[in-house]
TIKOLTOR-948429 format. One record per residue (C-alpha): residue in three letters; x, y, z. Coordinates in steps of 0.5 Angstrom, whole numbers, plus 500, padded with zeros to 3 digits. Each point is the difference from the previous one (the first is absolute). Layout:
! residues N
+------+-----+-----+-----+
: code :   X :   Y :   Z :
+------+-----+-----+-----+
:  ALA :   X :   Y :   Z :
...
+------+-----+-----+-----+
This chain:
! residues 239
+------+-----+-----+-----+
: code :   X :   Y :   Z :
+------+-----+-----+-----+
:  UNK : 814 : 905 : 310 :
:  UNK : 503 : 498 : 493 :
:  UNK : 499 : 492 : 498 :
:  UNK : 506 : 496 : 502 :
:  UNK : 504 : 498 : 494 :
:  UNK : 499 : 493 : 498 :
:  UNK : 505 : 494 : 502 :
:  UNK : 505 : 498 : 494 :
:  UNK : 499 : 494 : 496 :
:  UNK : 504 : 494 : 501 :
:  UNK : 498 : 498 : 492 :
:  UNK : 502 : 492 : 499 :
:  UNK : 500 : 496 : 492 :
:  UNK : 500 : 494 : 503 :
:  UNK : 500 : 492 : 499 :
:  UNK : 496 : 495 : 503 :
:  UNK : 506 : 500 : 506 :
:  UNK : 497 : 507 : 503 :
:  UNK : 493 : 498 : 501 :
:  UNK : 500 : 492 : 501 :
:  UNK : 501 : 496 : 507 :
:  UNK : 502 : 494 : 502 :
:  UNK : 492 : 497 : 497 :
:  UNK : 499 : 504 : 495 :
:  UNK : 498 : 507 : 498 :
:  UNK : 498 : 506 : 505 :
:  UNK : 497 : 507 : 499 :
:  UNK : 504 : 505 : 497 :
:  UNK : 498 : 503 : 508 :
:  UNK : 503 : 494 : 504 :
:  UNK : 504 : 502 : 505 :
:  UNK : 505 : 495 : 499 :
:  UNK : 503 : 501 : 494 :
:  UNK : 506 : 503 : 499 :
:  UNK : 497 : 507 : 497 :
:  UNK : 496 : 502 : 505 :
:  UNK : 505 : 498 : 506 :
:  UNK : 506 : 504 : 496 :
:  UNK : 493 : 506 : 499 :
:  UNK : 498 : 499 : 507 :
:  UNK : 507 : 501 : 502 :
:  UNK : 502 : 507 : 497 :
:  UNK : 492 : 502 : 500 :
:  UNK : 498 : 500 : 494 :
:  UNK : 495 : 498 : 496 :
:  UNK : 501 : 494 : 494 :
:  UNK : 497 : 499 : 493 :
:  UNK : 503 : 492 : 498 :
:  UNK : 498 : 500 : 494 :
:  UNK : 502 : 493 : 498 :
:  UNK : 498 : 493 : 496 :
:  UNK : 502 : 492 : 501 :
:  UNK : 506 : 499 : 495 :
:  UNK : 500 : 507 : 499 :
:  UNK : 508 : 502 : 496 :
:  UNK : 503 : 507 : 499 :
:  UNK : 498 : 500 : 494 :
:  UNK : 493 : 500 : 503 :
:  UNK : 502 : 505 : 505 :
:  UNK : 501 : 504 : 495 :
:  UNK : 494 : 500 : 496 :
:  UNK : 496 : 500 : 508 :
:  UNK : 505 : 508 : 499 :
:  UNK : 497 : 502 : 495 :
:  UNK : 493 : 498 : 499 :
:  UNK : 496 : 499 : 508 :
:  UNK : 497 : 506 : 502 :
:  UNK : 502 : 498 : 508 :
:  UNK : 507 : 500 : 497 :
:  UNK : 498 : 508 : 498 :
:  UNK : 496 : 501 : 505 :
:  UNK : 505 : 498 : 505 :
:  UNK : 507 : 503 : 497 :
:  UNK : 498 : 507 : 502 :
:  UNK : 500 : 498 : 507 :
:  UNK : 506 : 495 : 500 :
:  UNK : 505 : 500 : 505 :
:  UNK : 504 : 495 : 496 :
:  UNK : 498 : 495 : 495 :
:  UNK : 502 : 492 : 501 :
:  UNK : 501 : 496 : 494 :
:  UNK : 500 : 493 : 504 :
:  UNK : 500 : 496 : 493 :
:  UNK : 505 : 496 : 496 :
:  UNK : 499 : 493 : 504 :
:  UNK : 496 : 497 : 494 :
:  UNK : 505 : 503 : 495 :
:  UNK : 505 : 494 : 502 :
:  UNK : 496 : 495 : 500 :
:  UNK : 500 : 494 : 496 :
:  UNK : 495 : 502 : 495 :
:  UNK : 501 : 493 : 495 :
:  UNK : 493 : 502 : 497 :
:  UNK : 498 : 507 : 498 :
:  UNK : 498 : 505 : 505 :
:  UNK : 495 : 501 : 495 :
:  UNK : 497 : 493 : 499 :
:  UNK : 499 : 499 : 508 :
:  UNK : 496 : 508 : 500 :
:  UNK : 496 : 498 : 494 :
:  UNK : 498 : 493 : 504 :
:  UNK : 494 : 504 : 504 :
:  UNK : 497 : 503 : 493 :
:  UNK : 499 : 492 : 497 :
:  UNK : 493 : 499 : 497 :
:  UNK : 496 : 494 : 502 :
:  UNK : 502 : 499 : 508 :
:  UNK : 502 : 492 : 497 :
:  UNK : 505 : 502 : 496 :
:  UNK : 503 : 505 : 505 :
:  UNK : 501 : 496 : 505 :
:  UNK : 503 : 494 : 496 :
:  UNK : 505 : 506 : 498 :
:  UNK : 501 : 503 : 507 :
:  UNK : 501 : 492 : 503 :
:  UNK : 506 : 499 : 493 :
:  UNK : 503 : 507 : 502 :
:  UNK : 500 : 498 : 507 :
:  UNK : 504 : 494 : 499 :
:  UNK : 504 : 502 : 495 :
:  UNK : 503 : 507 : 504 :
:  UNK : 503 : 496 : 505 :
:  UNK : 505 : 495 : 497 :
:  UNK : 502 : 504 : 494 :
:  UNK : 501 : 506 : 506 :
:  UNK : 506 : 494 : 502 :
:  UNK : 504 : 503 : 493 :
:  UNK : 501 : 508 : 504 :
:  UNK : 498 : 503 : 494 :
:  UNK : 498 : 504 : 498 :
:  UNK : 496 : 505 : 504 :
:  UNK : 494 : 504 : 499 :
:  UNK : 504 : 506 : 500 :
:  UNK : 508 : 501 : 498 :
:  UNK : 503 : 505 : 505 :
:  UNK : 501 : 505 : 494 :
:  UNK : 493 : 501 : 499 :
:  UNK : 498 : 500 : 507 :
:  UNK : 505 : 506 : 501 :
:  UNK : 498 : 502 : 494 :
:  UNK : 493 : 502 : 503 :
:  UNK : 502 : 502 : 508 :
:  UNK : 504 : 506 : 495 :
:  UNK : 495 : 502 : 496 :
:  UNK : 495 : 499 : 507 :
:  UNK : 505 : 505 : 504 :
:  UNK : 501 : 505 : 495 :
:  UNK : 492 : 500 : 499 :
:  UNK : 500 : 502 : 508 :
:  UNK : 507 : 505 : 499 :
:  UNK : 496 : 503 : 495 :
:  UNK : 494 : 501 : 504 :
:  UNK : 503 : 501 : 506 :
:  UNK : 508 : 501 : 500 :
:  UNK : 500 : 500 : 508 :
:  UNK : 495 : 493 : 501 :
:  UNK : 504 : 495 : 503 :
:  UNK : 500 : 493 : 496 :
:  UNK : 502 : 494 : 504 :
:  UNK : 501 : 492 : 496 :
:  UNK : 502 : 493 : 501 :
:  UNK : 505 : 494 : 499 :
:  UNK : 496 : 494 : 500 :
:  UNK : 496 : 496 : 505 :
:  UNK : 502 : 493 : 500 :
:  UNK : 496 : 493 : 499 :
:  UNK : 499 : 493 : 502 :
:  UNK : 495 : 499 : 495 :
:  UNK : 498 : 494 : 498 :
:  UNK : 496 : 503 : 493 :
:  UNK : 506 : 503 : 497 :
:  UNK : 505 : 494 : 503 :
:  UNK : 503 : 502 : 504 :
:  UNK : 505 : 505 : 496 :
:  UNK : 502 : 506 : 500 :
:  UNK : 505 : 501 : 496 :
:  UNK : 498 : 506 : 498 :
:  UNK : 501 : 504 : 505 :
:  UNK : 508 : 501 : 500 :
:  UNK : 499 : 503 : 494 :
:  UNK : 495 : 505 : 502 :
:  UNK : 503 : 502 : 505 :
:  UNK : 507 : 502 : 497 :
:  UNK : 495 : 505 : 495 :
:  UNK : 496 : 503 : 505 :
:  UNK : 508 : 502 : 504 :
:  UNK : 502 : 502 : 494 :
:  UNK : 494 : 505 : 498 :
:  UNK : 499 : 502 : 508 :
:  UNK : 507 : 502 : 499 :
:  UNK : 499 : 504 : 494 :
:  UNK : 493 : 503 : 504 :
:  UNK : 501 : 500 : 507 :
:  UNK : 494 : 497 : 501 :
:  UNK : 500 : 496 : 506 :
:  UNK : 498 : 491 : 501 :
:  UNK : 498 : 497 : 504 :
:  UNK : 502 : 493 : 501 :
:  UNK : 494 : 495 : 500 :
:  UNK : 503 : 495 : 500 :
:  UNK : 505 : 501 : 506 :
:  UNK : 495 : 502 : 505 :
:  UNK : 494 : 495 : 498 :
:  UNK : 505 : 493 : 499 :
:  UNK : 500 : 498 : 507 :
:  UNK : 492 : 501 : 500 :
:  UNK : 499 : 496 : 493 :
:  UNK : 504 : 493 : 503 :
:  UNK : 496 : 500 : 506 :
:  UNK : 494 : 497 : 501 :
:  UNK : 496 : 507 : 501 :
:  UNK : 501 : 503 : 492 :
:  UNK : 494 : 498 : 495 :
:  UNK : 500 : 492 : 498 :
:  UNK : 500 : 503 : 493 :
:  UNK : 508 : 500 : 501 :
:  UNK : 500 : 508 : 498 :
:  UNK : 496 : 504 : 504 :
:  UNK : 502 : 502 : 507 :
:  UNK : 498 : 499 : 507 :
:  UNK : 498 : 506 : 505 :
:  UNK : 509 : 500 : 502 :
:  UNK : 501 : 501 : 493 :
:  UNK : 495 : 506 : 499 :
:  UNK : 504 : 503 : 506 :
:  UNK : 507 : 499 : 498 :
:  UNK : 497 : 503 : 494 :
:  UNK : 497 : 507 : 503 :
:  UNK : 506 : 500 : 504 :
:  UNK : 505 : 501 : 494 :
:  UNK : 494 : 504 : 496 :
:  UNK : 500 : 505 : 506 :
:  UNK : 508 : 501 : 501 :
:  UNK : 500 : 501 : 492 :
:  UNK : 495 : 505 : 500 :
:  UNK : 503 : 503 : 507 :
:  UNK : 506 : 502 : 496 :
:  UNK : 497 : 503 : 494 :
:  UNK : 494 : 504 : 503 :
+------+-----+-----+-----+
């Protein structure tokens, strides 16, 4: 008897939206979350490789320098980039100085930064701008992620996202940002043919209720579905 072909990869480079509920963070095998309810649908299996704050930028570099991102592209059914919602958010303060905080020596002195960079972001997130990344250079990393993958494997599937929204009391409560980042991501889906999935239509309901993550920008169990019904539709019609 011949050994029965694997099932395909649902292969996810994600935020911290693809794996946090309405109390926080879950195990990459939850489920609950999104990507294994769009995998359990289509009976596949999922690698979500994905990190809090994570942007296209670092959705690239997880392309390009994860081995479970190797090991997982030759049985890939598509590839789903859900990244990009950092990118639009008020970022007042270096991306660079929020990630550098955890590595400050002695415990003291990082805290007193870490308390500073906390008080600061959301009042000065009120002015809009600018943002962790403009919509040029997210773009910019989606191409060079999609034409990584079409180089590979011409066939592959690669599905991206417009960006969720937020209530978010640590960013103000702005989100000017995203208008703009729409409009790129239109654009180079138009030159691509690559499709989107609107976060922020299907989970909008969800994030203003009282059943999203107090956070203000982390869904509840409905925005995790509305979700999985969109991704499923979308990779439905690119399989």
């Amino acid at each position: 008897m011949e050994p029965a072909s694997p099932r395909p990869v649902l292969l996810v480079i994600a935020d911290s939206l693809a794996y946090f509920g309405p109390k926080g963070g879950l195990p990459a095998d939850d489920p609950r979350i999104w990507p294994n309810l769009v995998a359990a649908e289509l009976d596949w299996d999922v690698e979500l490789v994905a990190r809090i704050g994570w942007t296209c930028r670092d959705a690239y570099w997880a392309l390009i320098g994860d081995p479970r991102v190797w090991a997982a592209v030759p049985r890939a059914g598509a590839v789903v980039f859900a990244v990009g919602g950092m990118d639009t958010l008020p970022s007042p303060l270096p991306t660079a100085l929020r990630e550098m905080i955890r590595y400050i020596r002695p415990p003291r002195l990082r805290r007193g930064v870490r308390a500073s960079y906390n008080w600061l972001q959301p009042k000065l997130s009120k002015l809009g701008r600018p943002v962790a990344l403009p919509p040029r250079v997210s773009v910019d990393y989606l191409e060079q992620s999609r034409a990584a993958l079409a180089h590979l494997r011409p066939e592959l599937p690669v599905v991206a996202v417009l960006p969720s929204v937020h209530r978010c009391a640590a960013y103000g409560r702005v989100h000017r940002g995203r208008a703009r980042a729409v409009k790129a991501l239109q654009a180079w889906s138009g030159r691509t043919s690559v499709p989107l999935v609107d976060l922020g239509a299907a989970v909008r309901d969800d994030i203003e209720s009282d059943s999203a993550n107090p956070d203000g920008i982390h869904w509840g169990w409905a925005g995790h579905t509305a979700v999985a019904t969109a991704m499923t539709k979308a990779l439905q019609e690119v399989r």
